[in-house]
PDB file of N, CA, C and O in Angstrom:
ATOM      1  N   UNK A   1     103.250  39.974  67.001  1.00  0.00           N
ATOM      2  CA  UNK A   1     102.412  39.335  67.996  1.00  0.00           C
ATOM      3  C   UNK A   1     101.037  39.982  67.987  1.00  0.00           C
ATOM      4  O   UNK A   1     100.904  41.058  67.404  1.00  0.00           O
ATOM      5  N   UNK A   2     100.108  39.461  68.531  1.00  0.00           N
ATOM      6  CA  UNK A   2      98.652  39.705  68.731  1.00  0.00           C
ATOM      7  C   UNK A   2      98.447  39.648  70.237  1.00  0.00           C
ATOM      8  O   UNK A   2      99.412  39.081  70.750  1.00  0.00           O
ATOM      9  N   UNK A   3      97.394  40.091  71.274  1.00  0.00           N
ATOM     10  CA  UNK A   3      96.784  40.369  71.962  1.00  0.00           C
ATOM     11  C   UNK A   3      96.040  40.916  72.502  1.00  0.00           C
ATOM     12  O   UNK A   3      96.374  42.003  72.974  1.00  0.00           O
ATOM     13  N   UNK A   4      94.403  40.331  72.732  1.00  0.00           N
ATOM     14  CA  UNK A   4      93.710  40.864  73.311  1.00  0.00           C
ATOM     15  C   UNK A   4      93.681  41.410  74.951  1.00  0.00           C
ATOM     16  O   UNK A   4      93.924  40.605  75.850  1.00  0.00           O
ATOM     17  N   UNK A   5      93.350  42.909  75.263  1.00  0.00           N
ATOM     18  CA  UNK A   5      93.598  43.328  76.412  1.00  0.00           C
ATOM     19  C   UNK A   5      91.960  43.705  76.726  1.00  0.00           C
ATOM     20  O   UNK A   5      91.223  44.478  76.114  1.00  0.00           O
ATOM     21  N   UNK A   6      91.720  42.959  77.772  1.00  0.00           N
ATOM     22  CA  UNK A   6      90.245  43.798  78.668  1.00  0.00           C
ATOM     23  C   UNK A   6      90.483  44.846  79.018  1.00  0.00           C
ATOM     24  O   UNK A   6      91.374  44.651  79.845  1.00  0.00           O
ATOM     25  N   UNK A   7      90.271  46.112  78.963  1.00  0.00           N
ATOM     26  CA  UNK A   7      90.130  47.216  79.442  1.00  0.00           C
ATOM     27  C   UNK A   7      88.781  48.015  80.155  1.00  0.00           C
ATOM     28  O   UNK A   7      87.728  48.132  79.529  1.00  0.00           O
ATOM     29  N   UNK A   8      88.940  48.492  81.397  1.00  0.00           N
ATOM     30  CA  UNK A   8      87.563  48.746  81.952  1.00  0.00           C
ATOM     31  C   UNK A   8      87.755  50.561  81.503  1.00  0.00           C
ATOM     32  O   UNK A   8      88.775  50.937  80.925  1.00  0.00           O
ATOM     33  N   UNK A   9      86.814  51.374  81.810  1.00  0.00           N
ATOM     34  CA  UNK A   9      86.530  52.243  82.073  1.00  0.00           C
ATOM     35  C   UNK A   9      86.059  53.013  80.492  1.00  0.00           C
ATOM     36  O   UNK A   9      85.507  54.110  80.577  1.00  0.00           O
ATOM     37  N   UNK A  10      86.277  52.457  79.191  1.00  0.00           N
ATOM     38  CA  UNK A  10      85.899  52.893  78.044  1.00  0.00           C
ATOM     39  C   UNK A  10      84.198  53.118  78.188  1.00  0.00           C
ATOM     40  O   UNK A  10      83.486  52.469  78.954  1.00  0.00           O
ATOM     41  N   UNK A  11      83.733  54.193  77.265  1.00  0.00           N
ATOM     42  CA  UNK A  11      82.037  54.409  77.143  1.00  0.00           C
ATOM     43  C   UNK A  11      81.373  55.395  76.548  1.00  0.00           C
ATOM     44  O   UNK A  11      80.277  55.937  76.695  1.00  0.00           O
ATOM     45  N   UNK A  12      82.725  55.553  75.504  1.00  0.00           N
ATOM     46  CA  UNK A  12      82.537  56.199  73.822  1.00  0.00           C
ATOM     47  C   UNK A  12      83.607  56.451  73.404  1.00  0.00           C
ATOM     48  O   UNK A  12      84.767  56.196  73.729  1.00  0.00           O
ATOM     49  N   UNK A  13      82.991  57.121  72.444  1.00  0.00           N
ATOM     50  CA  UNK A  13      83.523  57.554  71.060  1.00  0.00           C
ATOM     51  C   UNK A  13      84.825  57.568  71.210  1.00  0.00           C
ATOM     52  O   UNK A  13      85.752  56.923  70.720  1.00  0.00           O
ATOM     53  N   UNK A  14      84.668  59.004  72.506  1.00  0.00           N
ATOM     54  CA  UNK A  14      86.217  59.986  72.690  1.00  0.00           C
ATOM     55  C   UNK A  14      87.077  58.419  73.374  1.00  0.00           C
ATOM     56  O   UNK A  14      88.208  58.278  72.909  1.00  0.00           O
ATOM     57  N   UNK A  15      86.731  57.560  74.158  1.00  0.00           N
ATOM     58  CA  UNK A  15      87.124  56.682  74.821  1.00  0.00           C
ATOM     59  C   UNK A  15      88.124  55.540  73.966  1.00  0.00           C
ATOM     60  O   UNK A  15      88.924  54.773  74.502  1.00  0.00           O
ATOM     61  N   UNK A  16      87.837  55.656  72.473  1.00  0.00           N
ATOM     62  CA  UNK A  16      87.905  54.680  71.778  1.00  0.00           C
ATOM     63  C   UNK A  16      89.274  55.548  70.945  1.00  0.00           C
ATOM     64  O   UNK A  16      90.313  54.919  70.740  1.00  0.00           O
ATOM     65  N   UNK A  17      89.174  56.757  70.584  1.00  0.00           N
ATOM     66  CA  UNK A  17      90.093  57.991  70.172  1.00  0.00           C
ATOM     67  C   UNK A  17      91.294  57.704  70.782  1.00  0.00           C
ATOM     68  O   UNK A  17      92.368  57.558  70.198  1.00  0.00           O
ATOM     69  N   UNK A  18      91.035  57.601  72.337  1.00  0.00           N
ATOM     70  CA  UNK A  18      91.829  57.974  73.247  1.00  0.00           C
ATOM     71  C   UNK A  18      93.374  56.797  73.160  1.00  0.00           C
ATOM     72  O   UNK A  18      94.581  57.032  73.090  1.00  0.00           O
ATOM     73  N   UNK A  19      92.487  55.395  73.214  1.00  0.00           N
ATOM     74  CA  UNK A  19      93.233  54.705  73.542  1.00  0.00           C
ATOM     75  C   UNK A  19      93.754  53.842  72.058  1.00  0.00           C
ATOM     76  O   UNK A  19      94.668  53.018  72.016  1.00  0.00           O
ATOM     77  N   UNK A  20      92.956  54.261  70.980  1.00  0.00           N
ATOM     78  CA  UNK A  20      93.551  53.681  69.498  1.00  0.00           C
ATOM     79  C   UNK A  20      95.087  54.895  69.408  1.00  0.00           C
ATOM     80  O   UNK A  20      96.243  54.575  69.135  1.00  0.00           O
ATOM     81  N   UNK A  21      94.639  56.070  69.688  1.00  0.00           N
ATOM     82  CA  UNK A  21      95.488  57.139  69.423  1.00  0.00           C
ATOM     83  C   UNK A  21      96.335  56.830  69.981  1.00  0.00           C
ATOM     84  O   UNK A  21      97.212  56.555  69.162  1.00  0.00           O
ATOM     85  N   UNK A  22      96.862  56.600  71.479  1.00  0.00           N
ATOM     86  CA  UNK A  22      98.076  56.933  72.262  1.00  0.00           C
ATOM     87  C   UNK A  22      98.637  55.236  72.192  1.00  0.00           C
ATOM     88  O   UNK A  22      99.777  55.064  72.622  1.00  0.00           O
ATOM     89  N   UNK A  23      98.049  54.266  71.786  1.00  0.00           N
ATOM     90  CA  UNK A  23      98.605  53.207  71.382  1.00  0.00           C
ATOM     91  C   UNK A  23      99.092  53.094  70.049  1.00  0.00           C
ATOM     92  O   UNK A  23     100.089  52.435  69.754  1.00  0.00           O
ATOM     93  N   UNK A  24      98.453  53.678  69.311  1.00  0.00           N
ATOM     94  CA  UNK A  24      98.942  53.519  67.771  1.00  0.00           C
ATOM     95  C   UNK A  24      99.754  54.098  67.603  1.00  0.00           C
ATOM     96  O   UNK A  24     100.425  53.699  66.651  1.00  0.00           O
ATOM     97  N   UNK A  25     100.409  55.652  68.474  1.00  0.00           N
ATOM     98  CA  UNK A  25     101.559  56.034  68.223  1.00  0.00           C
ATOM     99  C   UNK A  25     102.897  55.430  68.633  1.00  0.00           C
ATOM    100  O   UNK A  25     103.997  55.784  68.211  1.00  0.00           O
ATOM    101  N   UNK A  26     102.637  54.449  69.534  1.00  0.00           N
ATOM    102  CA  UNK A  26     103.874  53.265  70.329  1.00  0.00           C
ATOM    103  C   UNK A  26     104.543  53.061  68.775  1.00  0.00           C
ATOM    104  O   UNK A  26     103.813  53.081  67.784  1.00  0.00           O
ATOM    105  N   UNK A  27     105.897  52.880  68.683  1.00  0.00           N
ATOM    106  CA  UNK A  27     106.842  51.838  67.375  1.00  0.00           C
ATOM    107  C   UNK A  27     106.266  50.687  67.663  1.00  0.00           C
ATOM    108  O   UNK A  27     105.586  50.363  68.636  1.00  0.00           O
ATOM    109  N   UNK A  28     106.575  50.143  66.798  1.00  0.00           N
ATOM    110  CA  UNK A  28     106.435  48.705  67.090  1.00  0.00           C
ATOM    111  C   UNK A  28     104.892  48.672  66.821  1.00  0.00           C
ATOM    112  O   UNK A  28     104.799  47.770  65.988  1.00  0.00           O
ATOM    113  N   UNK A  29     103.762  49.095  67.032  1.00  0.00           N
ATOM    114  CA  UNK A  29     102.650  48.666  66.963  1.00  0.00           C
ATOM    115  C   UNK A  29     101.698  48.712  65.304  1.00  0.00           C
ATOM    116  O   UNK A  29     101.360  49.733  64.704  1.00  0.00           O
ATOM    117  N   UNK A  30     101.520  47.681  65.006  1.00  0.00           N
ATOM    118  CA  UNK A  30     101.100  47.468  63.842  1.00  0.00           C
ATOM    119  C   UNK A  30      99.496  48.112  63.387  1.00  0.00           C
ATOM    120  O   UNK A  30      99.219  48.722  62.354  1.00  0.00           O
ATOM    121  N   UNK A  31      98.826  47.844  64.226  1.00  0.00           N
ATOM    122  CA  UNK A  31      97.341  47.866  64.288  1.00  0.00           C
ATOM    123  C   UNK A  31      96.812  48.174  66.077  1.00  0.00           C
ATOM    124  O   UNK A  31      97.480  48.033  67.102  1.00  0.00           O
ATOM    125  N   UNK A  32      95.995  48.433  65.981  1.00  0.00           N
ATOM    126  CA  UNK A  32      94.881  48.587  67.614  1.00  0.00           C
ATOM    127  C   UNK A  32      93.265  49.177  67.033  1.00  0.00           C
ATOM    128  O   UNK A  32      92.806  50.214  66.553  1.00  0.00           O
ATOM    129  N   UNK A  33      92.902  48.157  67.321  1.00  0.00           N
ATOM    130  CA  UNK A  33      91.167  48.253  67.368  1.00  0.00           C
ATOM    131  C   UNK A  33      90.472  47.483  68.388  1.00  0.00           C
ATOM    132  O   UNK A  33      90.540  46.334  68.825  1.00  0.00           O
ATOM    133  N   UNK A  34      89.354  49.168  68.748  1.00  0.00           N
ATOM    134  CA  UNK A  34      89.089  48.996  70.246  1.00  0.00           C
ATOM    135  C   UNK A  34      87.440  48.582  69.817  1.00  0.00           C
ATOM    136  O   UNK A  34      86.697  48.867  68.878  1.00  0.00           O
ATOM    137  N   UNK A  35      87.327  47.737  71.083  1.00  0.00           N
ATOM    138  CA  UNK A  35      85.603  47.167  70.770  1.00  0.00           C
ATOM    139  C   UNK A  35      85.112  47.242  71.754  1.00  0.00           C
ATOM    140  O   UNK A  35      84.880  46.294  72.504  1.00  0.00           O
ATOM    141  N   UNK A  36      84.747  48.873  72.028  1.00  0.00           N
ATOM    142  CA  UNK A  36      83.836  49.337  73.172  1.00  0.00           C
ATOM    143  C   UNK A  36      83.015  48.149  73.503  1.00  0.00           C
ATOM    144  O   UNK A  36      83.480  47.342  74.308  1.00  0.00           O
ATOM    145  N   UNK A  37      81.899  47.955  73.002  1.00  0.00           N
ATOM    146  CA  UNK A  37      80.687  47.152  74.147  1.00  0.00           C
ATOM    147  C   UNK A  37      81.279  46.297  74.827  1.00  0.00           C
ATOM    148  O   UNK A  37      81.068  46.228  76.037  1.00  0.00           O
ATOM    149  N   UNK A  38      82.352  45.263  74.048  1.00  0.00           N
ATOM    150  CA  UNK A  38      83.096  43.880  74.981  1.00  0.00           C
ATOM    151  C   UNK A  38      83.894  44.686  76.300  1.00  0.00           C
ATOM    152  O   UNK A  38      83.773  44.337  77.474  1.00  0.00           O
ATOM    153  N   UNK A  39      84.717  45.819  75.826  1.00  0.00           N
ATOM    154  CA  UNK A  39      85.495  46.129  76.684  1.00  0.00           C
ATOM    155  C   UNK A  39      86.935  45.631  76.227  1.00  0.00           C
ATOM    156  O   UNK A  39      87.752  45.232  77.057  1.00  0.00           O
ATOM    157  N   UNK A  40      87.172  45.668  75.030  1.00  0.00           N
ATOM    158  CA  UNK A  40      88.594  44.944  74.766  1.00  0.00           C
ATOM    159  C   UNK A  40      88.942  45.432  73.740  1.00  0.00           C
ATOM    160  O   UNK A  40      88.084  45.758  72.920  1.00  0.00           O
ATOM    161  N   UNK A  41      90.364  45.637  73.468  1.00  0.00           N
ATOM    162  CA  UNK A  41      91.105  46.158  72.634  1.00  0.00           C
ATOM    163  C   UNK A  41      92.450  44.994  71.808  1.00  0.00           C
ATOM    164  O   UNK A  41      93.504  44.743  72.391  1.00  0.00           O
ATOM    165  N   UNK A  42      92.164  44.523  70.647  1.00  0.00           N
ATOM    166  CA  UNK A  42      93.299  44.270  69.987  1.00  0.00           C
ATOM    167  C   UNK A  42      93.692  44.816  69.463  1.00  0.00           C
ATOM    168  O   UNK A  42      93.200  45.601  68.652  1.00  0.00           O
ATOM    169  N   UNK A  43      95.389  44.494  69.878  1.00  0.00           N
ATOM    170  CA  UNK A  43      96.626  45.069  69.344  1.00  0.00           C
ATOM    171  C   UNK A  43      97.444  44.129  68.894  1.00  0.00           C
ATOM    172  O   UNK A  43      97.611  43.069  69.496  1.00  0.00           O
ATOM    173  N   UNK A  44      98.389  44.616  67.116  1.00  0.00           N
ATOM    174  CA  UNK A  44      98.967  43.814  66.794  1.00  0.00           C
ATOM    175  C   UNK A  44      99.993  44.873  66.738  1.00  0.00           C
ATOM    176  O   UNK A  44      99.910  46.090  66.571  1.00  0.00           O
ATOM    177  N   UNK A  45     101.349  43.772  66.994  1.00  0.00           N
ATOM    178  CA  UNK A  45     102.851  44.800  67.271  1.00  0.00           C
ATOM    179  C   UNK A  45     103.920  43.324  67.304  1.00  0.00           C
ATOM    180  O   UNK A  45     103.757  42.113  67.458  1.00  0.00           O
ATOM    181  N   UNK A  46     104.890  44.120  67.099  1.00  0.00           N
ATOM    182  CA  UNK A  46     106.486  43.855  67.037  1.00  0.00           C
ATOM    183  C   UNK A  46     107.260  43.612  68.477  1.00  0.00           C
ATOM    184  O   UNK A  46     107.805  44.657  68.834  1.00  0.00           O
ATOM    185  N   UNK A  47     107.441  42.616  69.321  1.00  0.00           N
ATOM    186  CA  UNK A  47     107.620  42.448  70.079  1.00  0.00           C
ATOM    187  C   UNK A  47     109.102  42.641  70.581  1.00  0.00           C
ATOM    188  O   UNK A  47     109.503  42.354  71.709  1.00  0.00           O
ATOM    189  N   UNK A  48     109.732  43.093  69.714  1.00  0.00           N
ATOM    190  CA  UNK A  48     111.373  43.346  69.391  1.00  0.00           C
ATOM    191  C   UNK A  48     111.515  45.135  69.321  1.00  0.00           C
ATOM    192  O   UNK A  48     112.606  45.701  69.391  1.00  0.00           O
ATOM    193  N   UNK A  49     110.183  45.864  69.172  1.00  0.00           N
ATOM    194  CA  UNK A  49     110.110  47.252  69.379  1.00  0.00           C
ATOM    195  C   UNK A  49     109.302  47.861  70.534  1.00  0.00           C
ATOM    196  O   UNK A  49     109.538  48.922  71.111  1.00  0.00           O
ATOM    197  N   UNK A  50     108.316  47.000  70.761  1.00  0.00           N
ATOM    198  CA  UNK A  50     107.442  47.415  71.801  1.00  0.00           C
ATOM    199  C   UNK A  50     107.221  46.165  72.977  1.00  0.00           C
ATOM    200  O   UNK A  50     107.342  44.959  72.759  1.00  0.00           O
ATOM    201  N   UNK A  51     106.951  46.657  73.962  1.00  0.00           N
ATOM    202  CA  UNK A  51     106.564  45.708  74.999  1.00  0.00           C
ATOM    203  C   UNK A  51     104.943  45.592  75.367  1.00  0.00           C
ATOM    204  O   UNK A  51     104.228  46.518  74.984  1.00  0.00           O
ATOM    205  N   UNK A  52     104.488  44.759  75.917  1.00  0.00           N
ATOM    206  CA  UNK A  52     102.953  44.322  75.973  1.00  0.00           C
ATOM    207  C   UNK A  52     102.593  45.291  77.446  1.00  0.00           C
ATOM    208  O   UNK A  52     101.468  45.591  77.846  1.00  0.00           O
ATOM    209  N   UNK A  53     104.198  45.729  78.209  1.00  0.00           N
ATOM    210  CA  UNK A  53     103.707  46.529  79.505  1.00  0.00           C
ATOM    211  C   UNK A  53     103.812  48.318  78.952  1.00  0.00           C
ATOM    212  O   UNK A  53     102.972  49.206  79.101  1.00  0.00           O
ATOM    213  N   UNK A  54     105.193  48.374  78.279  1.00  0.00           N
ATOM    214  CA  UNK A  54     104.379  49.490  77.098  1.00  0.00           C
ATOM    215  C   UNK A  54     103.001  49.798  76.784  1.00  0.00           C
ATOM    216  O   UNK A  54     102.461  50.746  77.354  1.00  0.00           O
ATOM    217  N   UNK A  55     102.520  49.261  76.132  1.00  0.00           N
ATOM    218  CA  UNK A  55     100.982  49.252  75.460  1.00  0.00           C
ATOM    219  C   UNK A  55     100.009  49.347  76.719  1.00  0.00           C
ATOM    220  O   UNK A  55      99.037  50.101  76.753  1.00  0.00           O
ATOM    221  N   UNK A  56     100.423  48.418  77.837  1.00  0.00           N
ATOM    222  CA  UNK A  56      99.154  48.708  78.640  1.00  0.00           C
ATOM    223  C   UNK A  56      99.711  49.832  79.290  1.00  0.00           C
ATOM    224  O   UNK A  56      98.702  50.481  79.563  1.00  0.00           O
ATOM    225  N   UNK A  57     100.837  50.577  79.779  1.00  0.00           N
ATOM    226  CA  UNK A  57     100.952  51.988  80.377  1.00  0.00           C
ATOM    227  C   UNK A  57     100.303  52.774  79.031  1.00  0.00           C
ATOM    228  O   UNK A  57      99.478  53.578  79.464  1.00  0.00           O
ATOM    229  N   UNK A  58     100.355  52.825  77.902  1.00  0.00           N
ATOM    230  CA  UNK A  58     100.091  53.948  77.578  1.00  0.00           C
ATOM    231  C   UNK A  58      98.498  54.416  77.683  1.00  0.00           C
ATOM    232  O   UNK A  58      98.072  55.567  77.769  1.00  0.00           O
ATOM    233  N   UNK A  59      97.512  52.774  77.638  1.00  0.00           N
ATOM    234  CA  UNK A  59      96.314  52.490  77.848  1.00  0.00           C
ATOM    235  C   UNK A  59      95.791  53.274  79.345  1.00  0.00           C
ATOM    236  O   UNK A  59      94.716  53.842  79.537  1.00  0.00           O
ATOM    237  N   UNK A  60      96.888  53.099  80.265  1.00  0.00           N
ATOM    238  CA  UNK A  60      96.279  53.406  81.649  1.00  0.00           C
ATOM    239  C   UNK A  60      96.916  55.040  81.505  1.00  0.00           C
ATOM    240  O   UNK A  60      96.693  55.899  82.358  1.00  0.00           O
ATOM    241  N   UNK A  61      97.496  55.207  80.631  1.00  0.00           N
ATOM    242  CA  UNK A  61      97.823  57.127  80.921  1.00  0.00           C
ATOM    243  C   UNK A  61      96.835  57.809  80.474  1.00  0.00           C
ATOM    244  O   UNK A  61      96.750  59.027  80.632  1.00  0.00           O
ATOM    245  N   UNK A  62      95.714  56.886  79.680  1.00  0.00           N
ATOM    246  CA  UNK A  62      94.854  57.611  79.310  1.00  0.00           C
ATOM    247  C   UNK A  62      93.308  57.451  80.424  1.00  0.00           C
ATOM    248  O   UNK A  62      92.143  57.778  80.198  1.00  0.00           O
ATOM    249  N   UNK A  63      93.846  56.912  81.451  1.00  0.00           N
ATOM    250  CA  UNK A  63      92.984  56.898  82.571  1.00  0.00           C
ATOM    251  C   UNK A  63      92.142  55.181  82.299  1.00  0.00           C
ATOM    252  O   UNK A  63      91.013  55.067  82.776  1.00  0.00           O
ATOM    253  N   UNK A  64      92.433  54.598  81.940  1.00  0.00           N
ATOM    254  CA  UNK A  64      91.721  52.999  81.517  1.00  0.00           C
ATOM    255  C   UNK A  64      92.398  52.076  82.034  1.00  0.00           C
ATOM    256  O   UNK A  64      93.540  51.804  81.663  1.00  0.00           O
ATOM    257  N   UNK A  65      91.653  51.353  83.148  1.00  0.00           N
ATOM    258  CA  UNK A  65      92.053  49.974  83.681  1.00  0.00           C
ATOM    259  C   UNK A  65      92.564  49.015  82.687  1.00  0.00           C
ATOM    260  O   UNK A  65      91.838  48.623  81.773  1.00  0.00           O
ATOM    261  N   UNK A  66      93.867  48.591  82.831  1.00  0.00           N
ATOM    262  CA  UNK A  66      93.543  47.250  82.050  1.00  0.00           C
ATOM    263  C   UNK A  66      93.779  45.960  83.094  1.00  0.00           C
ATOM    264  O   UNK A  66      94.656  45.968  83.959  1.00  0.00           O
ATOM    265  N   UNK A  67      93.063  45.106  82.921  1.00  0.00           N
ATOM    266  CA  UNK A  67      92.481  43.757  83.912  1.00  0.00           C
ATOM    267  C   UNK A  67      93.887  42.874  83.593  1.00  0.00           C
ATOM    268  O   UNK A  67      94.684  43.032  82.668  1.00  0.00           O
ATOM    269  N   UNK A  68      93.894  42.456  84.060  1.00  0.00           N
ATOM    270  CA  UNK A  68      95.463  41.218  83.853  1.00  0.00           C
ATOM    271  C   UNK A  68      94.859  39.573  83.524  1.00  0.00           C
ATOM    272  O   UNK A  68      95.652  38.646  83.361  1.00  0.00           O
TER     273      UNK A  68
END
């Protein structure tokens, strides 16, 4: 599966580290690339290993809103 997630509170570098890193280590997740200026992050993953509320807790453990 694919999905784009709005995420607020990103506004660099380390911001972009943060949330490719602790998402890309989820199973199941294929890919995650984050596009600071929009504010949004796609992620591609295995929906049979990971969950889409997975991915956004691990997003918000790193202190980042994600918008619904």
């Amino acid at each position: 599966m694919e999905t784009t997630l709005k995420v607020n509170g990103m506004s660099c570098a380390h911001c972009v580290k943060a949330v490719e890193g602790s998402v890309g280590k989820l199973a199941g997740v294929a890919s995650v690339k984050v596009h600071l200026e929009a504010g949004k992050v796609d992620v591609k993953y295995d929906a049979d290993q990971v969950s889409l509320n997975e991915i956004k807790e691990a997003i918000d453990d790193q202190g980042y809103e994600v918008e619904e």
